[in-house]
C-alpha positions as CSV (number, residue, x, y, z in Angstrom):
1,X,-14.0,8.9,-29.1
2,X,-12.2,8.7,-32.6
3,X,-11.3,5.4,-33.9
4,X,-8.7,7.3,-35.2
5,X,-7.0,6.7,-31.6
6,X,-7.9,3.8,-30.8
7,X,-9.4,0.8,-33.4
8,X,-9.9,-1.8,-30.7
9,X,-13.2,-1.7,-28.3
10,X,-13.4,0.2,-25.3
11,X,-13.2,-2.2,-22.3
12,X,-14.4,0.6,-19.2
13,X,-15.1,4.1,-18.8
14,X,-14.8,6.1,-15.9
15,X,-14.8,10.2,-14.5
16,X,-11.8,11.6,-12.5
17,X,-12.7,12.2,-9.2
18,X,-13.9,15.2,-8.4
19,X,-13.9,16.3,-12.2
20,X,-16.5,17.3,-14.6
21,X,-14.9,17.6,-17.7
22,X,-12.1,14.6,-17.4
23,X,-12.5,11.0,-17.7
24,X,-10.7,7.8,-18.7
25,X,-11.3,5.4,-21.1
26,X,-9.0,1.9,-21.6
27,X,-9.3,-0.1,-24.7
28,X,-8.7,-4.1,-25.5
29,X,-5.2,-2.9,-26.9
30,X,-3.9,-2.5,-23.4
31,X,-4.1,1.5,-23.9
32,X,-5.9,4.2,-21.1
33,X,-6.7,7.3,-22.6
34,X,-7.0,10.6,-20.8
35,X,-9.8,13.0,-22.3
36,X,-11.3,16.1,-21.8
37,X,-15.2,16.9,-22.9
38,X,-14.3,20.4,-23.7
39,X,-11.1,19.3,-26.8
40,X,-12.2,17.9,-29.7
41,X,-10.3,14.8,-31.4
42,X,-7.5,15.3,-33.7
43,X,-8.3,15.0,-37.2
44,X,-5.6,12.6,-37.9
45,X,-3.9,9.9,-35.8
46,X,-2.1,11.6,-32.8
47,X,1.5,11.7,-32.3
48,X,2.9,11.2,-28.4
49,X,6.0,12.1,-26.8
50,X,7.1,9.9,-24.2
51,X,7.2,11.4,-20.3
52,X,7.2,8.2,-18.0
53,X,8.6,4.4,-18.5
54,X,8.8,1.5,-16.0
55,X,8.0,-1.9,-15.6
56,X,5.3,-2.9,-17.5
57,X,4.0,0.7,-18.9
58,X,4.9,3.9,-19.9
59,X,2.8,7.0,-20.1
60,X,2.6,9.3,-23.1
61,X,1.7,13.2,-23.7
62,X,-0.3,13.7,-27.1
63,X,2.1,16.2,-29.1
64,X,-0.4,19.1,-30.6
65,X,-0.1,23.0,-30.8
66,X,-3.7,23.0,-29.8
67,X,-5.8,21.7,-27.2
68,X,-6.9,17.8,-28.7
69,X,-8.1,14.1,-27.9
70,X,-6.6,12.8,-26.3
71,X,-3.9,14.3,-23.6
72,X,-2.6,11.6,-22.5
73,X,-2.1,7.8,-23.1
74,X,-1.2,4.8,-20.8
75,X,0.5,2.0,-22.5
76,X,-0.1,-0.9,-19.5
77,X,0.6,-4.6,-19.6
78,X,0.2,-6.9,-22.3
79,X,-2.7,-7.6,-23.8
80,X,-6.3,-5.6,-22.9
81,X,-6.9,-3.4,-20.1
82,X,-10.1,-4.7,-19.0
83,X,-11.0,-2.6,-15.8
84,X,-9.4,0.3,-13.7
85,X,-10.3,2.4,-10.4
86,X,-9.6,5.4,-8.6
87,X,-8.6,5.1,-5.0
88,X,-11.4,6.7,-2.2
89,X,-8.7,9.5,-1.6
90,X,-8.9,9.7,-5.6
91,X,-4.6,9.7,-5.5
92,X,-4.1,6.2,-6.9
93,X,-5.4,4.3,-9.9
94,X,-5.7,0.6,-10.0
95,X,-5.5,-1.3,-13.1
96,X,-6.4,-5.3,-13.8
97,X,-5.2,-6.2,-17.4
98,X,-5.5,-9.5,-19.5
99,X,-1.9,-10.5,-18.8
100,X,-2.8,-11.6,-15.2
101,X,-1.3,-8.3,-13.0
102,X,-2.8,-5.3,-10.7
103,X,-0.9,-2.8,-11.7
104,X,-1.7,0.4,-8.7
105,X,-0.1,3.8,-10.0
106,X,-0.1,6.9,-8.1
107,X,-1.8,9.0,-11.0
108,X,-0.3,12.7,-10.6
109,X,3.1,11.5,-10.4
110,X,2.3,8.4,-12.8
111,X,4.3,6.3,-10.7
112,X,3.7,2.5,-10.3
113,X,3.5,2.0,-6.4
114,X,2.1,-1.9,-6.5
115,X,1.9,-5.0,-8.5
116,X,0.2,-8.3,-7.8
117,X,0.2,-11.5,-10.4
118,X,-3.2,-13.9,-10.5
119,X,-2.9,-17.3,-9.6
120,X,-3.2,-17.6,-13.4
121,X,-5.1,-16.3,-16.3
122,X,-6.0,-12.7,-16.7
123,X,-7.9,-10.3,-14.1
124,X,-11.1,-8.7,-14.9
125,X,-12.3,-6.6,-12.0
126,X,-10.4,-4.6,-9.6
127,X,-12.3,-2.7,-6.8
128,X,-11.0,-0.3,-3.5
129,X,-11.8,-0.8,0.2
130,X,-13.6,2.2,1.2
131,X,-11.0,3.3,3.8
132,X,-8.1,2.6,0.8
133,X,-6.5,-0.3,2.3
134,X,-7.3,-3.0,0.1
135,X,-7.4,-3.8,-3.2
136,X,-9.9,-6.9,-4.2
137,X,-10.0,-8.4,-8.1
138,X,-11.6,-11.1,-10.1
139,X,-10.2,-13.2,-13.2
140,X,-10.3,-16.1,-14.7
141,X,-8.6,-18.3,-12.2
142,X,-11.7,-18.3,-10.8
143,X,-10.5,-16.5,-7.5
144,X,-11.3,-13.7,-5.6
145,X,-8.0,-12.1,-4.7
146,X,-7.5,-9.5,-1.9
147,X,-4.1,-7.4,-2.2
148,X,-3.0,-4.8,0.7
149,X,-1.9,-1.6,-0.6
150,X,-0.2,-0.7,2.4
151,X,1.5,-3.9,2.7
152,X,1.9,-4.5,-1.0
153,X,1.1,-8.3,-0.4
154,X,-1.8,-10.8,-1.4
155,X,-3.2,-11.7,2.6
156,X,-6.2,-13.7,1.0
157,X,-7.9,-15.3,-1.9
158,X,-11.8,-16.4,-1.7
159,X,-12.5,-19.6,-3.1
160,X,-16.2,-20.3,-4.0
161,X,-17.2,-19.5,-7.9
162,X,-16.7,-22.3,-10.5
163,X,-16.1,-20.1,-13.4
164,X,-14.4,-16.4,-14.5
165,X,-15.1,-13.7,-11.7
166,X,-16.6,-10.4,-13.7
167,X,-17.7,-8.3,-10.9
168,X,-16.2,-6.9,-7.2
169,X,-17.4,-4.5,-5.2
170,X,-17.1,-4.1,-1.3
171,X,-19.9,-2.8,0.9
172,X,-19.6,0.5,1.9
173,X,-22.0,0.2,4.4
174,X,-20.6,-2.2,6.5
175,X,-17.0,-1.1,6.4
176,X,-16.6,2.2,8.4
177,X,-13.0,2.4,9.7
178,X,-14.1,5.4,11.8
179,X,-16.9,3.6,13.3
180,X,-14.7,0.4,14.2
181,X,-12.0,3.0,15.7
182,X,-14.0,5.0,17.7
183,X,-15.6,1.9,19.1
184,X,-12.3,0.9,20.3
185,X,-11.4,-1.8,17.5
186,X,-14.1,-4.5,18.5
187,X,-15.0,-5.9,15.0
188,X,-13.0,-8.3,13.0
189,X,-11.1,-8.5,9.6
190,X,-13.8,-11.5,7.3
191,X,-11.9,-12.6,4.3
192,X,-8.2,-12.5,5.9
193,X,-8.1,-15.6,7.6
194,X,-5.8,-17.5,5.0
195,X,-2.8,-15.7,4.2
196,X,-0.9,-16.8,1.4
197,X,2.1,-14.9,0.2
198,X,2.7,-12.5,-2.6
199,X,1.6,-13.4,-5.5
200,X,3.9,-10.5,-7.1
201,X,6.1,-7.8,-4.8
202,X,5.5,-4.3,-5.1
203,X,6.3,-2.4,-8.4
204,X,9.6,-0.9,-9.1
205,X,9.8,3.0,-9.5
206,X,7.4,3.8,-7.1
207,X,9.0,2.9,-4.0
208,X,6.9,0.9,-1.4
209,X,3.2,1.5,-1.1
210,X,2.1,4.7,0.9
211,X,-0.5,4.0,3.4
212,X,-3.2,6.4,3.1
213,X,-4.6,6.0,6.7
214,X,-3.1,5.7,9.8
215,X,-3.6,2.2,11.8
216,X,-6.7,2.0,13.5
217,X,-8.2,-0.8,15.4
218,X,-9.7,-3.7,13.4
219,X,-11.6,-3.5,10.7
220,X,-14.9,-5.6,9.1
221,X,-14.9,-5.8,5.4
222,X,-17.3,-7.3,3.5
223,X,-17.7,-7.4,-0.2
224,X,-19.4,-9.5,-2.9
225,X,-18.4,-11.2,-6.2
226,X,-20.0,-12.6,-9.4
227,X,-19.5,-15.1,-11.9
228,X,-19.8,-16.4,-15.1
229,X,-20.9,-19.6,-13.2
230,X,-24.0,-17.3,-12.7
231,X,-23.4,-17.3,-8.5
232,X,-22.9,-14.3,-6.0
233,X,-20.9,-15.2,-3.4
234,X,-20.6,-12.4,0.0
């Protein structure tokens, strides 16, 4: 990467799914940038042309007669971009920026299909449920929020660090929808028993959120968090 895209720092780094030549990279200026290993960077700043506006972003094409650095840009939020992920089914990208919102698009049609607001302060975290049903992030309000995508509404928020969240991550291991489904829906939902209502409604543009599975029985999720306040909490 060329500061000549980009002078702030890059904040996260991450493949496309199923790719080996495309990844993503957002920066503490709010920007995602789209790359390919194969293109070199421009030798001068590039120039964008503008091919998709909503509600807190827009998505840019880089404007070259040859293949360059980047393709594509994301303009999301305000303020940095600190962490973004793919969906299991590797159709939606989740963002958390400083500005306090989950932002989910769907990434092929660049379409924002959910947004969530922190209880206050900015999110720094954001991780997937492994059947694609939830969305769990971590800020600086010192919460552990979990957002439904298919609902497109907060239905819990763990209490329990003392300081900035920096890390989420569910267990994959112990959350196997076809498991609880095939047993005839015998475990239980942990982490849902407060619901508290939407924190911010789904995101214009996109329509309401798909879901990407069909119902199935209930489901056990588990996942961890860690702090500044140098605790994991499960």
């Amino acid at each position: 990467m060329d500061r000549l895209i980009d002078k702030t720092k890059v904040t996260y780094l991450k493949w496309l799914p199923e790719s080996e030549s495309l990844f993503l990279a957002s920066h503490a200026s709010g920007h995602l940038y789209l790359y390919n290993v194969s293109h070199p960077c421009a030798s001068a700043p590039p120039q964008y042309s503008l091919l998709k506006q909503g509600e807190g972003f827009a998505v840019y094409a880089a404007k070259s007669k040859a293949p360059r650095n980047p393709l594509a840009k994301w303009a999301v939020g305000e303020g940095p971009l600190n962490e973004f992920a793919f969906s299991p089914d590797g159709r939606h990208l989740a963002c958390v920026s400083q500005d306090g919102c989950l932002r989910v698009f769907h990434f092929d049609s660049m379409l924002l299909r959910g947004l969530m607001k922190s209880y206050f302060g900015g999110l720094l975290c954001v991780c997937w449920s492994p059947d694609g049903r939830y969305v769990v992030t971590g800020g600086e309000d010192d919460l552990v929020t979990v957002w439904s995508f298919t609902e497109g509404r907060v239905v819990a928020r763990g209490h329990g660090h003392k300081s900035w969240v920096n890390a989420v991550a569910f267990d994959p291991y112990t959350t196997r929808a076809e498991e609880a489904a095939a047993a005839g829906g015998d475990g239980e939902r942990s982490g849902e028993e407060e619901e508290e209502p939407e924190a911010g409604g789904p995101g214009s543009g996109g329509g309401a959120p798909l879901s990407p599975l069909p119902k199935a029985g209930p489901i056990t999720y588990r996942f961890g968090s860690a702090g500044q306040d140098t605790q994991f909490c499960l």
